[in-house]
C-alpha positions as CSV (number, residue, x, y, z in Angstrom):
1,X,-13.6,86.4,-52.5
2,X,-13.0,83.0,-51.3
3,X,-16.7,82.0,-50.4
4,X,-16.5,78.0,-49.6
5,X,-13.7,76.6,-47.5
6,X,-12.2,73.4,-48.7
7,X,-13.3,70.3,-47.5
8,X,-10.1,69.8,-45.4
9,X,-10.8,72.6,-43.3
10,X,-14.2,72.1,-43.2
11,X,-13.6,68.8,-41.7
12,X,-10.4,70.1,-39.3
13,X,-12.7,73.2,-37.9
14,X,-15.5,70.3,-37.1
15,X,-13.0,68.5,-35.2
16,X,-11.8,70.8,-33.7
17,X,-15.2,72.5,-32.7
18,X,-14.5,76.0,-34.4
19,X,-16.3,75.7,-37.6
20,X,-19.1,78.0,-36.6
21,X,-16.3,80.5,-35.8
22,X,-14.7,80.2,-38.6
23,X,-17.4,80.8,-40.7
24,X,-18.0,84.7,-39.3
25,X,-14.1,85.6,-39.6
26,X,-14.0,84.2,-43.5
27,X,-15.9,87.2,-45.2
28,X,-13.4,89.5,-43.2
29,X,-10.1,87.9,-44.2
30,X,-10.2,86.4,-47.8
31,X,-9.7,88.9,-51.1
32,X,-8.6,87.5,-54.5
33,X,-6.9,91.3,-54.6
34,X,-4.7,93.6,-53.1
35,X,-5.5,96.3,-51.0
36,X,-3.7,99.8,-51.3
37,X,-2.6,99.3,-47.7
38,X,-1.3,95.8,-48.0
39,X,0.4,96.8,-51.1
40,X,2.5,99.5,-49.6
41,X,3.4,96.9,-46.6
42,X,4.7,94.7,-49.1
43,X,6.4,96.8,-51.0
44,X,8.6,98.1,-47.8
45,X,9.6,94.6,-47.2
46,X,13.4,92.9,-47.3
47,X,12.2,89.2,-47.3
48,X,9.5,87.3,-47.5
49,X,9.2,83.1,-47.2
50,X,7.7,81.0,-49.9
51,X,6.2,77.9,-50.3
52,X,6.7,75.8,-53.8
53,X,6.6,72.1,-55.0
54,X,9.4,70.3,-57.1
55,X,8.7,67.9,-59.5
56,X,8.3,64.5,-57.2
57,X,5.6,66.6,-55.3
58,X,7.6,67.3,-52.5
59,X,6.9,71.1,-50.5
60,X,9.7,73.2,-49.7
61,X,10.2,76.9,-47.9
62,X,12.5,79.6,-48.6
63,X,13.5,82.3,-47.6
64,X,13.8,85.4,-50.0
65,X,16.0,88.2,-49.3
66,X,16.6,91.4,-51.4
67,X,17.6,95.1,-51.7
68,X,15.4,98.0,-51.0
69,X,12.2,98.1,-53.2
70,X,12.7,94.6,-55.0
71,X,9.2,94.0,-54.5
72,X,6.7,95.9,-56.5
73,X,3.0,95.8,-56.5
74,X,2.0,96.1,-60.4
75,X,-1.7,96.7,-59.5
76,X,-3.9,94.9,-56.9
77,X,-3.7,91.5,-58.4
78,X,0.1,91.3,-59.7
79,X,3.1,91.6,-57.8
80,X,6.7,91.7,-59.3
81,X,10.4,90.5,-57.6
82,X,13.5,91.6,-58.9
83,X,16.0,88.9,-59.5
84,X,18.9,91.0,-60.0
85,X,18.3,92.9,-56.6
86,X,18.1,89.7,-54.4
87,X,20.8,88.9,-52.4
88,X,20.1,85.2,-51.1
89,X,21.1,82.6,-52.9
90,X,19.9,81.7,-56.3
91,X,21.1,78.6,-55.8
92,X,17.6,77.5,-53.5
93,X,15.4,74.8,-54.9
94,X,12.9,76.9,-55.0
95,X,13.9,78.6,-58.5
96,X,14.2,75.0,-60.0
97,X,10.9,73.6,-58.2
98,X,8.8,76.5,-60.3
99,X,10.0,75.9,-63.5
100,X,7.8,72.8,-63.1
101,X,5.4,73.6,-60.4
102,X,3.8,77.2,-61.0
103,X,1.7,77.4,-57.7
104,X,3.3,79.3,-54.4
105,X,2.5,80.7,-51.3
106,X,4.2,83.8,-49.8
107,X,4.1,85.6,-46.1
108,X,5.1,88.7,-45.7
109,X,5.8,89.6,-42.1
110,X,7.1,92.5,-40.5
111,X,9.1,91.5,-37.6
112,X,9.4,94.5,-35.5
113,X,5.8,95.2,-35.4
114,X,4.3,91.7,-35.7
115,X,2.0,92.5,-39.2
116,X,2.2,89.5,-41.2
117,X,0.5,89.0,-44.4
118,X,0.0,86.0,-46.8
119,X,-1.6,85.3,-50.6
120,X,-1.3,82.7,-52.7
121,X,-1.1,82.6,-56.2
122,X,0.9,81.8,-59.2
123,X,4.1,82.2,-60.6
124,X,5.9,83.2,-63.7
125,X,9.4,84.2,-64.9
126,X,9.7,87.1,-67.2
127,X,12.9,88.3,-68.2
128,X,14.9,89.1,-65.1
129,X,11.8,88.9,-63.1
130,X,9.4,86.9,-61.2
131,X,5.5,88.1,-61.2
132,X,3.0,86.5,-59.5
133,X,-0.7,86.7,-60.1
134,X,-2.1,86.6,-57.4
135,X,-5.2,83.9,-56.4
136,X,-5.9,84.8,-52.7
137,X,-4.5,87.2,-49.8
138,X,-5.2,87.6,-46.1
139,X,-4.1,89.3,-43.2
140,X,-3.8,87.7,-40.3
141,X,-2.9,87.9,-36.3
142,X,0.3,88.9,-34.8
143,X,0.1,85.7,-32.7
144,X,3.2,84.0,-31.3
145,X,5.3,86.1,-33.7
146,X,8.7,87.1,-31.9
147,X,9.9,90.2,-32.6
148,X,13.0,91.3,-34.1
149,X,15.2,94.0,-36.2
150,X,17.6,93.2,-38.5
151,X,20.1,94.9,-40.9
152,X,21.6,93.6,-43.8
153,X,25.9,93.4,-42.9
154,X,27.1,93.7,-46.8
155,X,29.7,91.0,-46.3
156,X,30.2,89.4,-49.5
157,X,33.1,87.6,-49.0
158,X,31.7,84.2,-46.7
159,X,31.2,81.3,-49.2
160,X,27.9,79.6,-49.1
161,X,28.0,75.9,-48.2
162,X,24.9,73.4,-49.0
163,X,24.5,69.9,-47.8
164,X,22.0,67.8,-48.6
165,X,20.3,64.3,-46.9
166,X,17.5,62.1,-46.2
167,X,17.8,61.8,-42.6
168,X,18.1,64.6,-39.9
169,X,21.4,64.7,-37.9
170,X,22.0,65.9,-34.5
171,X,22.9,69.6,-34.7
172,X,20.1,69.7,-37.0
173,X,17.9,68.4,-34.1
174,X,19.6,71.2,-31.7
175,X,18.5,73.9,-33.9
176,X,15.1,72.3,-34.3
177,X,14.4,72.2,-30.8
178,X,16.1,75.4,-29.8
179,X,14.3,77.4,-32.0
180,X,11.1,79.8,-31.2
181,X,10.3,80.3,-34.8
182,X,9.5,78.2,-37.9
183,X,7.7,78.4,-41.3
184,X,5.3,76.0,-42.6
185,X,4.6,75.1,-45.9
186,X,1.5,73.2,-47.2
187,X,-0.2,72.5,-50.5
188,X,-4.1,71.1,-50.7
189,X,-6.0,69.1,-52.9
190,X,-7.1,71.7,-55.4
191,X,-2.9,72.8,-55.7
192,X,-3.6,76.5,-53.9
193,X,-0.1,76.6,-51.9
194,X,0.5,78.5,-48.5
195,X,3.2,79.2,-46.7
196,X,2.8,80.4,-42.8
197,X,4.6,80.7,-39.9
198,X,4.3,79.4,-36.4
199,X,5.8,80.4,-32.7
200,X,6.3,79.9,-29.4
201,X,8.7,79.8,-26.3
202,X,12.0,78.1,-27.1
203,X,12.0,74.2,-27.2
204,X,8.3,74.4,-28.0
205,X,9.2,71.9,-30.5
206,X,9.8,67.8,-29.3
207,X,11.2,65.1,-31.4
208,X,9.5,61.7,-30.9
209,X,10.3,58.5,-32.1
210,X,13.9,60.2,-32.8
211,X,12.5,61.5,-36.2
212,X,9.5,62.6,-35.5
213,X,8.8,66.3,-34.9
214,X,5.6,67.1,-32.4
215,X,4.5,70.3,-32.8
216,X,1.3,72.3,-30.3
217,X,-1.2,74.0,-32.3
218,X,-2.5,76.8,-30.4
219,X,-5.4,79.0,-30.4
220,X,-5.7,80.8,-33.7
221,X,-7.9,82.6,-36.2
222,X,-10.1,79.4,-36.3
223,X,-9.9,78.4,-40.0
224,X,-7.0,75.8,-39.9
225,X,-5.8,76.5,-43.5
226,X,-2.5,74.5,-43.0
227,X,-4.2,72.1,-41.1
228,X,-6.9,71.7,-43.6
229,X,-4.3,71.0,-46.2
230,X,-2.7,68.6,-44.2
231,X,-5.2,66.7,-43.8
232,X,-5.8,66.4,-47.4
233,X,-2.5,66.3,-48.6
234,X,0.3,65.2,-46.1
235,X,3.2,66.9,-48.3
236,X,5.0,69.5,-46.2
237,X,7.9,71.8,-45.8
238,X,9.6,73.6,-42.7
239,X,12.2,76.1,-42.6
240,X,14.0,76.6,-40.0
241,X,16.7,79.6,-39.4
242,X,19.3,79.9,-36.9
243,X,19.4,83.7,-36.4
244,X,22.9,83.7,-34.5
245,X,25.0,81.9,-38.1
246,X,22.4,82.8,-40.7
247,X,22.0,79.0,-41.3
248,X,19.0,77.6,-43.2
249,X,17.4,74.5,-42.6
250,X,14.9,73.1,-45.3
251,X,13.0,69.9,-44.4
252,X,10.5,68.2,-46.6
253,X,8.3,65.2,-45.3
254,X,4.8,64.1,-44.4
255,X,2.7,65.8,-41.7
256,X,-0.1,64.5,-39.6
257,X,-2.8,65.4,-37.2
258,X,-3.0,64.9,-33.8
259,X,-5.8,66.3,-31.7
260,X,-7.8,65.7,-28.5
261,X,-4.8,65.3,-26.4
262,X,-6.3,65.8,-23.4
263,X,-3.7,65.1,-20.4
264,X,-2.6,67.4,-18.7
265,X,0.9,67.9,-20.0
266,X,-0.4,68.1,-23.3
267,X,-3.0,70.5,-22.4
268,X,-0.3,73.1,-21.0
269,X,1.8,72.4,-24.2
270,X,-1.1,73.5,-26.9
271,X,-2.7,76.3,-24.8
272,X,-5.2,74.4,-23.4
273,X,-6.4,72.9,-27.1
274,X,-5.3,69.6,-26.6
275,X,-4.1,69.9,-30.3
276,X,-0.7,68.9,-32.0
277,X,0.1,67.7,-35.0
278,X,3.4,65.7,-36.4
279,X,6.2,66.0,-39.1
280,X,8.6,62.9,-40.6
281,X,11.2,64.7,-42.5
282,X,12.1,62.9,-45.5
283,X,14.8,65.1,-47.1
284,X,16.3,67.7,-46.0
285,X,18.8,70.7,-47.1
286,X,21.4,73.0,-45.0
287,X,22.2,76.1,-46.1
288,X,25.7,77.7,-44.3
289,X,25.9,81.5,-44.6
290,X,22.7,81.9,-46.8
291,X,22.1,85.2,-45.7
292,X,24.1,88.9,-45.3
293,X,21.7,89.5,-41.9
294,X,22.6,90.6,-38.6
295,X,19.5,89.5,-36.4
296,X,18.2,90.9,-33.1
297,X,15.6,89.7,-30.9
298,X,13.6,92.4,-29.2
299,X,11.1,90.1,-26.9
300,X,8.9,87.0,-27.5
301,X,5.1,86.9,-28.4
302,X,2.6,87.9,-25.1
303,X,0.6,85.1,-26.9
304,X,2.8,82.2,-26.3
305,X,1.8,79.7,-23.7
């Protein structure tokens, strides 16, 4: 049970006002296991996105895709994936980033009914495998999650096309802000990794400075663990996925916090926290076709400002 929040989101609960909040929802969310419940919801899953470092430090998120039952809970604190039963590419930096950097962060989330779920732990290969042990899981709220249904196509035949830079160009800035949906990925000081995901009507997101992602934080579960790692280690990754070509966009860079924006405009655009916080992409990777997925959108979050 994690007992003691770090210091980052000590201090990002204080600023924010929350930290005696925070500090009656921690008891009901953290485990350092598995329960049987949350081990049969991830078990029934067909993706997951993960959060891992490479070896200059920099934090990416992918997206893992896979066959029917290529998740398996060994007991409450060990899961195992199923290499040969996943079907996005192998060719993501996230199996390279782990063979130096063993600590991830996974959410689980199931789109059609909003249930998301995250741990953090780390990673190993073993044989055709990949088990994680895990460090820390919680469930949390089905906030600003949009919901969808998908089904796997089993088209084979489309090549996969990856293009890499270090600065954004301008379809990448159309998907960015034309998107209702994005994963975050953030490391702190003490290396625990997580990945989450974050929501919200479409062109939520607002480029500034022409490289310069703003981004609302709005009303949550009160314990800022992104945040918190943010502000004590900058390193970040988003993912981005157009849903309509099954393209991927991963952007690694520095984040930063913003808060007490208190005009009016900016009070409509967090919820009425007056809280935002910014990304600088420094690299960047496009992945064409990375996925065999036909995607549906059912209808957007009741939570979204």
């Amino acid at each position: 049970m994690k007992e003691v929040f770090s210091k980052g989101e000590l201090y990002v609960q204080k600023l924010a006002g929350e930290d005696q909040v925070a500090k009656t929802r921690t008891p009901m969310a953290m485990n350092s296991q598995l329960s049987n419940f949350f081990a049969s919801f991830i078990e029934n899953q067909l993706l997951f996105t993960i959060t891992s470092i490479d070896e200059n430090a920099n934090v990416w998120v992918s997206m893992i895709s896979g066959t029917p039952n290529f998740i398996k809970v060994i007991d409450s604190s060990k899961i195992r994936i199923d290499k040969t039963c996943i079907v996005s590419p192998l060719e993501d930096i996230f199996y390279n980033n782990i063979k130096h950097k063993k600590n991830v962060g996974l959410l689980f989330i199931d789109w059609e009914t909003s249930r998301r779920y995250r741990l953090n732990g780390v990673i190993k290969q073993e044989g055709s495998d990949l088990v994680i042990n895990i460090e820390e899981t919680y469930g949390i709220c089905p906030k600003y999650i949009q919901k969808r249904s998908f089904e796997y196509t089993n088209i084979s035949t489309i090549p996969i096309l990856v293009t890499k830079g270090n600065t954004l160009k301008e379809n990448h800035k159309l998907l960015i802000e034309n998107t209702n949906t994005f994963f975050l990925g953030t490391q702190g000081i003490n290396n625990t990794v997580d990945a989450s995901h974050k929501g919200g009507k479409l062109g939520f997101l607002k480029f500034i400075n022409n490289d310069t992602i703003r981004i609302p934080d709005y009303p949550g579960n009160s314990m800022f663990n992104s945040l918190g790692n943010l502000y004590e280690n900058p390193n970040s990754g988003l993912l981005f996925i157009d849903y309509k070509t099954n393209t991927m966009l991963q952007l690694s860079g520095k984040g930063e916090i913003q808060f007490n924006q208190t005009n009016e405009h900016d009070l409509t655009q967090s919820g009425n926290t007056g809280r935002f916080w910014l990304f600088k992409p420094e690299l960047w990777i496009l992945t064409e076709n990375f996925n065999q997925i036909n995607w549906s959108f059912i209808n957007y979050s009741p939570f979204n400002p």
